[in-house]
ROTORLO-598900 format. One record per atom (N, C-alpha, C): residue in three letters; x, y, z; atom name. Coordinates in nm, 3 decimals, decimal comma, padded with zeros to 5 digits, always signed. Each point is the difference from the previous one (the first is absolute). Last residue first. Example, Ala and Ser with C-alpha at 12.3 -4.5 7.8 and 13.67 -1.06 7.14 Angstrom:
BEGIN
[node "SER"; [+01,285; -00,225; +00,708]; "N"] [node "SER"; [+00,082; +00,119; +00,006]; "CA"] [node "SER"; [-00,077; +00,109; +00,073]; "C"] [node "ALA"; [+00,029; -00,572; -00,007]; "N"] [node "ALA"; [-00,089; +00,119; +00,000]; "CA"] [node "ALA"; [+00,090; +00,120; +00,000]; "C"] 
***
This chain:
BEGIN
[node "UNK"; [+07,215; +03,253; +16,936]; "N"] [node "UNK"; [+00,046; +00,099; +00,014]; "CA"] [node "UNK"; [+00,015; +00,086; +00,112]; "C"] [node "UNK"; [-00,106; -00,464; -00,138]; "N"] [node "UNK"; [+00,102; +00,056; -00,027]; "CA"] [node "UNK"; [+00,056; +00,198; +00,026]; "C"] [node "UNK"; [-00,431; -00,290; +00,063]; "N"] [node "UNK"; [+00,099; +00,021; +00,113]; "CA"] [node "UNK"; [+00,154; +00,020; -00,057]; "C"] [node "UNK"; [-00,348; -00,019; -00,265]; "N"] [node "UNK"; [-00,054; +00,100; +00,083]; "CA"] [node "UNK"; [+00,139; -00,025; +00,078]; "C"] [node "UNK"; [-00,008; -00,278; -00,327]; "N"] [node "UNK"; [+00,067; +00,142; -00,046]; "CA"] [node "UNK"; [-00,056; +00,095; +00,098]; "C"] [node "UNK"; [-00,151; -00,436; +00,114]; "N"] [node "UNK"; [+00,160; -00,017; -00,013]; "CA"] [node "UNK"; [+00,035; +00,162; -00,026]; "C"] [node "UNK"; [-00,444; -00,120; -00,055]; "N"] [node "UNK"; [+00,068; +00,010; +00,132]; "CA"] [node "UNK"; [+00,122; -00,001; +00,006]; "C"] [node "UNK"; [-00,172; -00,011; -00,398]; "N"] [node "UNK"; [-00,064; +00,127; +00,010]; "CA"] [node "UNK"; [+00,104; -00,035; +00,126]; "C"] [node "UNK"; [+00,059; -00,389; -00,186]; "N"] [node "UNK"; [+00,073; +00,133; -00,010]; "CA"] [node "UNK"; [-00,051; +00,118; +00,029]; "C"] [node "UNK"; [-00,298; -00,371; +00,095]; "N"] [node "UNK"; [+00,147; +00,006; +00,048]; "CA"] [node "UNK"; [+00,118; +00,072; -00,010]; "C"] [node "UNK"; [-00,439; -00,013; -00,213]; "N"] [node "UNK"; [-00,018; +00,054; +00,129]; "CA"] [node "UNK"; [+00,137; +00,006; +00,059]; "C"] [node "UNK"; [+00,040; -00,177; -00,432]; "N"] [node "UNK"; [-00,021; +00,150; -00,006]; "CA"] [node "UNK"; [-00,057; +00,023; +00,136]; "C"] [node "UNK"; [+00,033; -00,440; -00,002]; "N"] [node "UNK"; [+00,136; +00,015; -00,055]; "CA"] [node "UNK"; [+00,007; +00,195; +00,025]; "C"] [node "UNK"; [-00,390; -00,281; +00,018]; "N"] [node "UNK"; [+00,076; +00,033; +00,105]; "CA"] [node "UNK"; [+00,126; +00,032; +00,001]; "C"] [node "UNK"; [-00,224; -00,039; -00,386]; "N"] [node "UNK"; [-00,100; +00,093; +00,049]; "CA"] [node "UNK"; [+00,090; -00,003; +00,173]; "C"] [node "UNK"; [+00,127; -00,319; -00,302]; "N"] [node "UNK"; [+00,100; +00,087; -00,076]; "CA"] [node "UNK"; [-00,090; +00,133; +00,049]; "C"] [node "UNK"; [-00,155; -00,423; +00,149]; "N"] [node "UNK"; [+00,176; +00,011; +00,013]; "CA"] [node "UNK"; [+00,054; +00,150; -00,037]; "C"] [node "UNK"; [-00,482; -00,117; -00,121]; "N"] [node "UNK"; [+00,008; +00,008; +00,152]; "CA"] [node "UNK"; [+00,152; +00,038; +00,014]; "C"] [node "UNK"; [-00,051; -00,153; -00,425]; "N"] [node "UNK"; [-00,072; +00,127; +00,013]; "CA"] [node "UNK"; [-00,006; +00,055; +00,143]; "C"] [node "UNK"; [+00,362; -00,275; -00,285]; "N"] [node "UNK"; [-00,071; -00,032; +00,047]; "CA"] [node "UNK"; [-00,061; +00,148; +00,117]; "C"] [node "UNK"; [+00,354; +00,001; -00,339]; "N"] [node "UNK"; [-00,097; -00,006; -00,050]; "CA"] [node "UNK"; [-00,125; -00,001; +00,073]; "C"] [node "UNK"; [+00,450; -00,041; +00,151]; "N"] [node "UNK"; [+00,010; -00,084; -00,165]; "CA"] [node "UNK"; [-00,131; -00,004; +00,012]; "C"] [node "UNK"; [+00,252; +00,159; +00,377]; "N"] [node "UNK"; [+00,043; +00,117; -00,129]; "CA"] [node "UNK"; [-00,024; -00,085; -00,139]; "C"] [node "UNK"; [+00,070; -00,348; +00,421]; "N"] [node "UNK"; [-00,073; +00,148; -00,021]; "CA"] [node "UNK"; [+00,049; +00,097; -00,159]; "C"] [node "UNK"; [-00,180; -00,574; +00,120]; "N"] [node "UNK"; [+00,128; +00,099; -00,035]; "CA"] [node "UNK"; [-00,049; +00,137; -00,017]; "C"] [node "UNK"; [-00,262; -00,356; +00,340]; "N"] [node "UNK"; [+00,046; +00,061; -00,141]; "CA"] [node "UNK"; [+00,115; +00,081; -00,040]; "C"] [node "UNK"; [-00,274; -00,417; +00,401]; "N"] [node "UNK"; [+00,179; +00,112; -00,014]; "CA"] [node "UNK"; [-00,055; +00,042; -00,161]; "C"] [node "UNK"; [-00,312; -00,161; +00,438]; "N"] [node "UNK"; [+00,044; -00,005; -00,142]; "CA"] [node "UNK"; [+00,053; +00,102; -00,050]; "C"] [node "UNK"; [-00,189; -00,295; +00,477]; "N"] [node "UNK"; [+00,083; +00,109; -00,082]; "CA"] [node "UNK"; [-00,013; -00,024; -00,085]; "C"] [node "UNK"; [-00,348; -00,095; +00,348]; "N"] [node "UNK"; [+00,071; -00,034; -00,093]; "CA"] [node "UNK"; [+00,087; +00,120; -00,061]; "C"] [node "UNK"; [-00,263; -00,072; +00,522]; "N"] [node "UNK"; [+00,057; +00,078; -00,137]; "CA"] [node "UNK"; [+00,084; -00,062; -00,075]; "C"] [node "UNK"; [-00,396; +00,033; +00,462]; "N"] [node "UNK"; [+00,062; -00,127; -00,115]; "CA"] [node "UNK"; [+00,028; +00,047; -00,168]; "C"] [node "UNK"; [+00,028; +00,239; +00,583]; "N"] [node "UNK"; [-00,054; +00,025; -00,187]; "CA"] [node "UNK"; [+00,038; -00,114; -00,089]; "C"] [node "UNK"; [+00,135; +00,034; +00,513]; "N"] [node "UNK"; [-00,092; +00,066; -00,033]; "CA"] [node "UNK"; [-00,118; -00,002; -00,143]; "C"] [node "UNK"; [+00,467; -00,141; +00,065]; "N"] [node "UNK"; [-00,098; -00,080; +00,084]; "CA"] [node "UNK"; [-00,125; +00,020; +00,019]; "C"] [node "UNK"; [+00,274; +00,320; -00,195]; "N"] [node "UNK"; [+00,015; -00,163; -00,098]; "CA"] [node "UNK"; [-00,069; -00,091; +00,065]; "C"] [node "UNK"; [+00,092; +00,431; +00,196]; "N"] [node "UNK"; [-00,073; +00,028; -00,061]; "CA"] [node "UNK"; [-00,023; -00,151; -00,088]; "C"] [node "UNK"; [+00,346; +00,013; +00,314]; "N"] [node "UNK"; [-00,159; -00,021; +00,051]; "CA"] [node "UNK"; [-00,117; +00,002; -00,112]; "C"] [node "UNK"; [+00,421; +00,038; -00,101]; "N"] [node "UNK"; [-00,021; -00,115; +00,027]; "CA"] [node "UNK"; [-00,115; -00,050; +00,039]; "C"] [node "UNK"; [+00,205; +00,462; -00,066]; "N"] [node "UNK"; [-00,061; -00,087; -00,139]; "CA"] [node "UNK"; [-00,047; -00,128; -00,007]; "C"] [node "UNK"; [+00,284; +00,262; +00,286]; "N"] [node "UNK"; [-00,106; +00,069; +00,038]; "CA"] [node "UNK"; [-00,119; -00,081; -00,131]; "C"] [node "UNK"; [+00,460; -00,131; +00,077]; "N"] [node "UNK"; [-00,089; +00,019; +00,127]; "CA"] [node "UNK"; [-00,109; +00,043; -00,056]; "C"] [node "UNK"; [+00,263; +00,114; -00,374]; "N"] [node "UNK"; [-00,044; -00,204; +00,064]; "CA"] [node "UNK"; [-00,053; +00,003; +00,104]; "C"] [node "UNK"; [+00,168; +00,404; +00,047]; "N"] [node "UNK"; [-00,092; +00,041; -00,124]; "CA"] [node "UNK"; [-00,058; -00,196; -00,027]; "C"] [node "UNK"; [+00,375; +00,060; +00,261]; "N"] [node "UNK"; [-00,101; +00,080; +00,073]; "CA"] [node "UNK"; [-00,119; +00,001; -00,095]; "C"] [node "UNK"; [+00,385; -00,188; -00,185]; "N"] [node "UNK"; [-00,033; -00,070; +00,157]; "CA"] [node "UNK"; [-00,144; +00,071; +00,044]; "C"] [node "UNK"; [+00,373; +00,158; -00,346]; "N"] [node "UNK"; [-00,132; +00,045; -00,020]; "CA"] [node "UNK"; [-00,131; -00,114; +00,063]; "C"] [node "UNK"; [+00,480; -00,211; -00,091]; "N"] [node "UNK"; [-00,037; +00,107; -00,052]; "CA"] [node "UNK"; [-00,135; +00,039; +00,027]; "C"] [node "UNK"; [+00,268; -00,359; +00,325]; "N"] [node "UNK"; [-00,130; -00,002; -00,137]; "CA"] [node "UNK"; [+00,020; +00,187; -00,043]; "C"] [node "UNK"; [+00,455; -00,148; +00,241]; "N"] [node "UNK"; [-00,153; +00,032; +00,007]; "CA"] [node "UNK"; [-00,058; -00,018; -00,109]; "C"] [node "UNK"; [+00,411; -00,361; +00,098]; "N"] [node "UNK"; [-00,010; +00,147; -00,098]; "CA"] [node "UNK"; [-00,157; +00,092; +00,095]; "C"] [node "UNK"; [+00,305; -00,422; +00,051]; "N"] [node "UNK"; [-00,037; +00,054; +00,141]; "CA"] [node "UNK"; [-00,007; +00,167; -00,076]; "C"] [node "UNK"; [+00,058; -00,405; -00,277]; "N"] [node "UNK"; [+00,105; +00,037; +00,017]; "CA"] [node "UNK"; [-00,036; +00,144; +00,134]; "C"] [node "UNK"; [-00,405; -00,148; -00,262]; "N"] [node "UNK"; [+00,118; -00,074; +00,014]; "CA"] [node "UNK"; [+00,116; +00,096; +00,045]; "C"] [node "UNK"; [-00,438; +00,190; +00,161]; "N"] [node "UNK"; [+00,018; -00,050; -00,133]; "CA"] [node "UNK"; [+00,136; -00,096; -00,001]; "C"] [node "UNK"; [-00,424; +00,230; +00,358]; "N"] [node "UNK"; [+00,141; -00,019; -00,006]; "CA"] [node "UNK"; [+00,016; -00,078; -00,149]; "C"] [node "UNK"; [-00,388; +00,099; +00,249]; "N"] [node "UNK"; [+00,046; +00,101; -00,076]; "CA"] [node "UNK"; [+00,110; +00,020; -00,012]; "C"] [node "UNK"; [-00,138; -00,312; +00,275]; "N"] [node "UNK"; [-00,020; +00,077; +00,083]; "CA"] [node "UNK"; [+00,047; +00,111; -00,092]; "C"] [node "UNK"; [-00,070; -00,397; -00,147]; "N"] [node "UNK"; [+00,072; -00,027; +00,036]; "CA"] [node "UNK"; [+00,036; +00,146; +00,053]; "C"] [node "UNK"; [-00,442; -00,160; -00,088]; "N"] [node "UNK"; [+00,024; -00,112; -00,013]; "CA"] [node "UNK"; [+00,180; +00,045; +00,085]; "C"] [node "UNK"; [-00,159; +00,284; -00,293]; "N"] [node "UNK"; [-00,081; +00,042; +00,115]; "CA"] [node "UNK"; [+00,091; -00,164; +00,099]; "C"] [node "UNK"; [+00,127; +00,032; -00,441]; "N"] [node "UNK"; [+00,093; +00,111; +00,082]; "CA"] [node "UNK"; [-00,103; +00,015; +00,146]; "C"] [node "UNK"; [-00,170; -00,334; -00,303]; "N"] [node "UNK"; [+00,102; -00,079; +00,049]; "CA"] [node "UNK"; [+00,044; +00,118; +00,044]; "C"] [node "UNK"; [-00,385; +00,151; -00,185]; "N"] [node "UNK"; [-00,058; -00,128; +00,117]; "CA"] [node "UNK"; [+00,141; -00,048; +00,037]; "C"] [node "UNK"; [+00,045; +00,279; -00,374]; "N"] [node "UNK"; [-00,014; +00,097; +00,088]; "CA"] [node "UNK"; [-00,013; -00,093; +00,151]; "C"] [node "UNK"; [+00,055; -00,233; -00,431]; "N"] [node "UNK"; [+00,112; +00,066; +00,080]; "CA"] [node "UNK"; [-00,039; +00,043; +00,139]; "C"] [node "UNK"; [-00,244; -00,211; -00,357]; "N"] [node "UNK"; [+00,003; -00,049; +00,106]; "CA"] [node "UNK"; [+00,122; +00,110; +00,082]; "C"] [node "UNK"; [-00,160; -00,016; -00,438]; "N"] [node "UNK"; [+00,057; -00,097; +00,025]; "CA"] [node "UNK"; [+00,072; +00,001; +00,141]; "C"] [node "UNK"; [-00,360; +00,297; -00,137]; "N"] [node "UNK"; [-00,020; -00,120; -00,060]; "CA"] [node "UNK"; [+00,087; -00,080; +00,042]; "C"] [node "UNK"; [+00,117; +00,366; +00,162]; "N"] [node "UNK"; [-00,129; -00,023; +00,047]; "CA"] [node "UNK"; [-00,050; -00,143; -00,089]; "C"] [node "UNK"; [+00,353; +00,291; -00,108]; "N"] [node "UNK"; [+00,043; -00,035; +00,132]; "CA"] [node "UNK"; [-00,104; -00,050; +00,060]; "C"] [node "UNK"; [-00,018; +00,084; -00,480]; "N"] [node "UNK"; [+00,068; -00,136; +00,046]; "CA"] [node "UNK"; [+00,026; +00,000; +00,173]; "C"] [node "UNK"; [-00,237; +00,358; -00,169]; "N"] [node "UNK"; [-00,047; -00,087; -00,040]; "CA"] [node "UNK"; [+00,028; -00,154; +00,084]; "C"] [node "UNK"; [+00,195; +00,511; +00,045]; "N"] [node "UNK"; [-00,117; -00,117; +00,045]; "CA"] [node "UNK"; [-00,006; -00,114; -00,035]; "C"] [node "UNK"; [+00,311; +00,141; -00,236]; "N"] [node "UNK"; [+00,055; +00,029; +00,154]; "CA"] [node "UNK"; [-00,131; -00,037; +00,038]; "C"] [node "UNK"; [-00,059; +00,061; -00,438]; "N"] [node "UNK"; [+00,049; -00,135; +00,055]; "CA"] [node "UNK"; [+00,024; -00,009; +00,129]; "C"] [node "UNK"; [-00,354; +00,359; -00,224]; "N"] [node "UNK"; [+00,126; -00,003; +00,114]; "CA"] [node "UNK"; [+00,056; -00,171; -00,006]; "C"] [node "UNK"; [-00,386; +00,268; -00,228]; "N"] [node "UNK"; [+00,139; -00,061; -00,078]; "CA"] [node "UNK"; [+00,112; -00,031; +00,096]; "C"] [node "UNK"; [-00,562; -00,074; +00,087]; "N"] [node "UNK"; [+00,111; +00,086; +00,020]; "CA"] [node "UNK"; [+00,126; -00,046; -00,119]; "C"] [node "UNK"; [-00,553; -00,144; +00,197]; "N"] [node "UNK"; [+00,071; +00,014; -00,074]; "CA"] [node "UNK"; [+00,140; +00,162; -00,003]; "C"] [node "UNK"; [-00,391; -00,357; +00,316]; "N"] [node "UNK"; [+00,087; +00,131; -00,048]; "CA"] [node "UNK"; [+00,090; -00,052; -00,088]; "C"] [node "UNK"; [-00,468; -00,180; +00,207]; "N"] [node "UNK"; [+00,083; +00,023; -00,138]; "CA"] [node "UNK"; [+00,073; +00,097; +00,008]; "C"] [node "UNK"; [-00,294; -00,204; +00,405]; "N"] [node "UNK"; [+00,030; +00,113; -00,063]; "CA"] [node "UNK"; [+00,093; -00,064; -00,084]; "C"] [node "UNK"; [-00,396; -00,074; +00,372]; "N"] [node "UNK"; [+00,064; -00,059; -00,106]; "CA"] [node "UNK"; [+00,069; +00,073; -00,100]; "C"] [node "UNK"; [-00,120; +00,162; +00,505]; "N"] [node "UNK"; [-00,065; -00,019; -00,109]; "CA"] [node "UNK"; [+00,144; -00,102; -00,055]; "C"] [node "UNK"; [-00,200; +00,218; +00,507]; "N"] [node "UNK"; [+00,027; -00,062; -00,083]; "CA"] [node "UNK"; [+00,012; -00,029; -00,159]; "C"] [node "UNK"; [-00,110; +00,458; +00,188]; "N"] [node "UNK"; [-00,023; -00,094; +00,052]; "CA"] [node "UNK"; [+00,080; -00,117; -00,070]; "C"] [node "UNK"; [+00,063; +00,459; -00,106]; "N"] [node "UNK"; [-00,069; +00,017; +00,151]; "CA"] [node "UNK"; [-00,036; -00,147; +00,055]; "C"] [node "UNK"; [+00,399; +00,180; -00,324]; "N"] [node "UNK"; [-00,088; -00,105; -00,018]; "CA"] [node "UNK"; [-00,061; -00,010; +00,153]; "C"] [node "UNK"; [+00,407; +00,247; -00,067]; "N"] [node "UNK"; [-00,115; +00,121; -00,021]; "CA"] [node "UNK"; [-00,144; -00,149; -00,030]; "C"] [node "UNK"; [+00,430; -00,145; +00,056]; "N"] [node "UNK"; [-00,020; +00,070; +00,094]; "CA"] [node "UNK"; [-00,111; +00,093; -00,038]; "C"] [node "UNK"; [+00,160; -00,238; -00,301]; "N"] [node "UNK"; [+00,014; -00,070; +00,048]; "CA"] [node "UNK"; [-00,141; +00,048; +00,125]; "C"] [node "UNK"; [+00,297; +00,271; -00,264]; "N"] [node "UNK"; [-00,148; -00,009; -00,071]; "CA"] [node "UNK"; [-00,069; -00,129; +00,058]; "C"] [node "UNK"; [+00,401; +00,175; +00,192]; "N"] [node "UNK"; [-00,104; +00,094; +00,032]; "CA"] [node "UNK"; [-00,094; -00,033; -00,092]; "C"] [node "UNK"; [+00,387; -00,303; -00,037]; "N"] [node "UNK"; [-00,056; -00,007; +00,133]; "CA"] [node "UNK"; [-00,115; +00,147; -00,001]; "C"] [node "UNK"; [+00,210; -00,056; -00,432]; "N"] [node "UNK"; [-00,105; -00,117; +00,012]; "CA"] [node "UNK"; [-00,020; +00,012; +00,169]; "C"] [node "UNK"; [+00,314; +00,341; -00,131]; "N"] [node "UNK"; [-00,182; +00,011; -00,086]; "CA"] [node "UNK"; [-00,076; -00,143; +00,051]; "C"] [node "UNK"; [+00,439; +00,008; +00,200]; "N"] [node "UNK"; [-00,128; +00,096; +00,086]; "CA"] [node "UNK"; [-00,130; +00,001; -00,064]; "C"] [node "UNK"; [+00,379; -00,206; -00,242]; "N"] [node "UNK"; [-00,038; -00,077; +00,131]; "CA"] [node "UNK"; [-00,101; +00,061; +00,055]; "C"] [node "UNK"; [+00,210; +00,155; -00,340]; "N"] [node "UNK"; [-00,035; -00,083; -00,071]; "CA"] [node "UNK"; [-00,111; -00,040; +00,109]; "C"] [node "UNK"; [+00,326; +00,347; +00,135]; "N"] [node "UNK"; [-00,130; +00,015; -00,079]; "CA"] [node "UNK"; [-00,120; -00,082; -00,057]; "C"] [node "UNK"; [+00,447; -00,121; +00,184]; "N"] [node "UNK"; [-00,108; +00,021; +00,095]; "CA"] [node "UNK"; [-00,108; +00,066; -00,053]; "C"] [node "UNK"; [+00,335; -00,131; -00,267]; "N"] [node "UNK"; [-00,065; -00,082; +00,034]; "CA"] [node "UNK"; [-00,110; -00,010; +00,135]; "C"] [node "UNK"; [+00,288; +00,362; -00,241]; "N"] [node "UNK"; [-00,126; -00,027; -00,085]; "CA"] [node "UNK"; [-00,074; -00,171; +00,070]; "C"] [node "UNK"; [+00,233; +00,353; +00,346]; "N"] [node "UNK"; [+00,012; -00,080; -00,165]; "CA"] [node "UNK"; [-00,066; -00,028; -00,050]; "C"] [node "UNK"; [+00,052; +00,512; +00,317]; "N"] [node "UNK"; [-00,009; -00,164; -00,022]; "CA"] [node "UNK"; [+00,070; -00,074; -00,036]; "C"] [node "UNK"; [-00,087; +00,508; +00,172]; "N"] [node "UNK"; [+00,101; -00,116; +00,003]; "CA"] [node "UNK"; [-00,069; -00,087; +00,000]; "C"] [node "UNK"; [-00,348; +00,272; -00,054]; "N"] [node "UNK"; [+00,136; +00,103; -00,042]; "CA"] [node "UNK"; [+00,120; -00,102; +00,020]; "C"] [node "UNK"; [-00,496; -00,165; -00,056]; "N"] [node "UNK"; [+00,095; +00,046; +00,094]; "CA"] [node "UNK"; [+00,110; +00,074; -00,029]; "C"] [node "UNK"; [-00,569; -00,171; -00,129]; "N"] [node "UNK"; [+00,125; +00,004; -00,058]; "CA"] [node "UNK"; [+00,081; +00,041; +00,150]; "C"] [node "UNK"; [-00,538; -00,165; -00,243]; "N"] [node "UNK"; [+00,088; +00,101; +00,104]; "CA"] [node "UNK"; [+00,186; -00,049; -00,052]; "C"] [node "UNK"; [-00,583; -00,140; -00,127]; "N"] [node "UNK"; [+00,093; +00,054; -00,029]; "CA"] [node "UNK"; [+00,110; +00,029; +00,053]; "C"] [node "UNK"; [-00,476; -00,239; -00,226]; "N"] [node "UNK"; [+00,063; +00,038; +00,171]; "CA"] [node "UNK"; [+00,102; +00,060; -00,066]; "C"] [node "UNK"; [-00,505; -00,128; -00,194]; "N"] [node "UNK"; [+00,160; +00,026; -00,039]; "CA"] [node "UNK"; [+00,023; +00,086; +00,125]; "C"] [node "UNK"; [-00,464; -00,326; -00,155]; "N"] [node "UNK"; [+00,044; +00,088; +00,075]; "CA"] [node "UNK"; [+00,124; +00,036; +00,000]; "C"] [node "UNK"; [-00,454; -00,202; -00,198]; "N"] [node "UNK"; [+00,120; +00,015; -00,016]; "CA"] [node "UNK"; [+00,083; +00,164; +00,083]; "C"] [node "UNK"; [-00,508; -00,360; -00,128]; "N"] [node "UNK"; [+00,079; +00,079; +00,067]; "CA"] [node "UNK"; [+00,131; -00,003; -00,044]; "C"] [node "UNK"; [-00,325; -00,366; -00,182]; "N"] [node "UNK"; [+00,066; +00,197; -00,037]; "CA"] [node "UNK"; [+00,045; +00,108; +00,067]; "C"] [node "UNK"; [+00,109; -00,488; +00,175]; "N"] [node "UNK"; [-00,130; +00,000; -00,083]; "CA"] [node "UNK"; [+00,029; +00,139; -00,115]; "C"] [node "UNK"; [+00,372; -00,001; +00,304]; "N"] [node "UNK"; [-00,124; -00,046; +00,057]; "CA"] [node "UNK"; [-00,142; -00,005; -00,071]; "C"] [node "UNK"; [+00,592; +00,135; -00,001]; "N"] [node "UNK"; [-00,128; +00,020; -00,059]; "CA"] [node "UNK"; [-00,095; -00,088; +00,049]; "C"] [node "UNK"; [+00,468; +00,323; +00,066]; "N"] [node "UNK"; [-00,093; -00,112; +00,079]; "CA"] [node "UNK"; [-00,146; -00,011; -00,075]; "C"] [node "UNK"; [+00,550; +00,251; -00,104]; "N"] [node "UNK"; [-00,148; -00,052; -00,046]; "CA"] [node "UNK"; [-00,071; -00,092; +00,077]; "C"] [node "UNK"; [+00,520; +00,277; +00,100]; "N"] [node "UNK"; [-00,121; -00,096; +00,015]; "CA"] [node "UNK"; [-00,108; +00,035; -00,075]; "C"] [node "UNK"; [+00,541; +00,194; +00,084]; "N"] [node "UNK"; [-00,142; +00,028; -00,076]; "CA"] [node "UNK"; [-00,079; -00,139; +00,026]; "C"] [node "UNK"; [+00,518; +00,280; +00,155]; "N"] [node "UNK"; [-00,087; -00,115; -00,024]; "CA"] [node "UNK"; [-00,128; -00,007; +00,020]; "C"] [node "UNK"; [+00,489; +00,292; +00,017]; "N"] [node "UNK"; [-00,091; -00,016; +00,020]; "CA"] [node "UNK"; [-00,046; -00,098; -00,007]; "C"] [node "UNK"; [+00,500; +00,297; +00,115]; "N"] [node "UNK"; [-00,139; -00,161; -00,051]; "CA"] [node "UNK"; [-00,102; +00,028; -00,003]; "C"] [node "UNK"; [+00,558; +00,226; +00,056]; "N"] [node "UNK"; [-00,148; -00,003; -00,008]; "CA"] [node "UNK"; [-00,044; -00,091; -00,087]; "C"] [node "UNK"; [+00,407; -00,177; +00,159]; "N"] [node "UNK"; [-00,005; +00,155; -00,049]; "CA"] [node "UNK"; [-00,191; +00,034; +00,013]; "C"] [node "UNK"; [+00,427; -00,500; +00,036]; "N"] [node "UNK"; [-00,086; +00,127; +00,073]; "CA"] [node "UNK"; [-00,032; +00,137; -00,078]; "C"] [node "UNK"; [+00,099; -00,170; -00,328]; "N"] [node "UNK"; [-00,047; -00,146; +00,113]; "CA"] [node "UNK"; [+00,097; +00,023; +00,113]; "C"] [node "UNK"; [-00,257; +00,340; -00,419]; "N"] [node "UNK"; [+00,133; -00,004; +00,072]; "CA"] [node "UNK"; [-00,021; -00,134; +00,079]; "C"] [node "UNK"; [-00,377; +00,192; -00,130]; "N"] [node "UNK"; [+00,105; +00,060; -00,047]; "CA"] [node "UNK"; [+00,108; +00,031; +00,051]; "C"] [node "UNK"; [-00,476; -00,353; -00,005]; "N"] [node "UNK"; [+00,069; +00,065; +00,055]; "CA"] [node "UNK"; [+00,130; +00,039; -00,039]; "C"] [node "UNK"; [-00,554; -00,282; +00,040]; "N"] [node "UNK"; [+00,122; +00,047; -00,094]; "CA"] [node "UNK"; [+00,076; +00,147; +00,109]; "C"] [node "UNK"; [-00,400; -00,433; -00,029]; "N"] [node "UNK"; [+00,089; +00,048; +00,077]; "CA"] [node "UNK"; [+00,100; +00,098; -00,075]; "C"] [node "UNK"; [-00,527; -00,245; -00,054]; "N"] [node "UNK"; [+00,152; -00,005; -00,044]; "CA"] [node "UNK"; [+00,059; +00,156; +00,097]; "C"] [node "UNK"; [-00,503; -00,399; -00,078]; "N"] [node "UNK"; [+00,109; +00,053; +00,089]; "CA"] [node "UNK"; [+00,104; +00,057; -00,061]; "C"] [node "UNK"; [-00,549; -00,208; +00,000]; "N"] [node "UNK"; [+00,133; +00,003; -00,088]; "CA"] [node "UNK"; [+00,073; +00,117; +00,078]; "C"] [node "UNK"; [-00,479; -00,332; +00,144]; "N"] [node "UNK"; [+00,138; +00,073; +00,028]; "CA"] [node "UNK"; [+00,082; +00,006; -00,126]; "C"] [node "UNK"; [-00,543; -00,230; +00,087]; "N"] [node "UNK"; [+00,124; +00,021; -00,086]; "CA"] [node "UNK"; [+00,117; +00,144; +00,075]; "C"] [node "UNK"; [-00,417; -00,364; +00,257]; "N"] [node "UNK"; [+00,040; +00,145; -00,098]; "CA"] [node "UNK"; [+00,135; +00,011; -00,065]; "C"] [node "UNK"; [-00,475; -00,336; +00,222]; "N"] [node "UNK"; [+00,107; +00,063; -00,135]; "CA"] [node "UNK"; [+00,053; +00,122; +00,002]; "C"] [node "UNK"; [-00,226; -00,210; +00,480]; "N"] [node "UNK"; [-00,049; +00,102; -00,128]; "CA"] [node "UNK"; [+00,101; -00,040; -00,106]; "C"] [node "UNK"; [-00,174; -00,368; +00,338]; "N"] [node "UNK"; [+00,098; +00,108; -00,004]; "CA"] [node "UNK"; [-00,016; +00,083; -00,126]; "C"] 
***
């Protein structure tokens, strides 16, 4: 399986309000940056889409390193969450909906698909990929603001 590195961030003005969200896909020396955004969002679907379309843009199987500041990913995937709301028909305690159900759908496959480690950094602290999808992410965000 190929090595490739993913970094991801989501950002957005206002929770709902315009969003964007920025990807880095790197592959040996290749390198490739994604991009897009929505006029009504959150910042956690932002979080969510960057890693499902950089996911999604991987033409074949691969071994992948993503790295993101999203805890909301992170932990819903490391510790298992996302596998117990599928598991309970995207239903949460107390007969709540999974938040953003559709977007997990669509991410599950891609996980079965792609053997992906997470790794969580703190954003807006330096780190060079984080703080490069960070500025794709607001470019998209301030486009659709207007």
């Amino acid at each position: 399986m190929k090595q490739v590195q993913i970094f991801t961030d989501g950002a957005c003005s206002g929770n709902p309000g315009p969003g964007g969200w920025g990807a880095i896909l790197r592959y040996g020396e290749h390198e490739k940056e994604l991009s897009g955004g929505d006029a009504h969002t959150t910042n956690n679907r932002m979080e969510l889409t960057a890693v499902i379309k950089s996911l999604d843009a991987l033409k074949e199987p691969c071994s992948v390193t993503l790295t993101t500041d999203s805890q909301y990913v992170v932990n819903s995937v490391t510790k298992g969450w996302v596998y117990g709301w599928a598991k309970k028909n995207w239903i949460k305690e107390k007969n709540q909906p999974v938040p953003n159900a559709e977007l997990w759908q669509q991410l599950l496959p891609l996980l079965k698909k792609h053997n992906v480690e997470f790794v969580w950094v703190r954003g807006h602290n330096g780190h060079p990929e984080n703080e490069r999808c960070d500025e794709l992410a607001v470019i998209q965000r301030d486009l659709f603001s207007r």
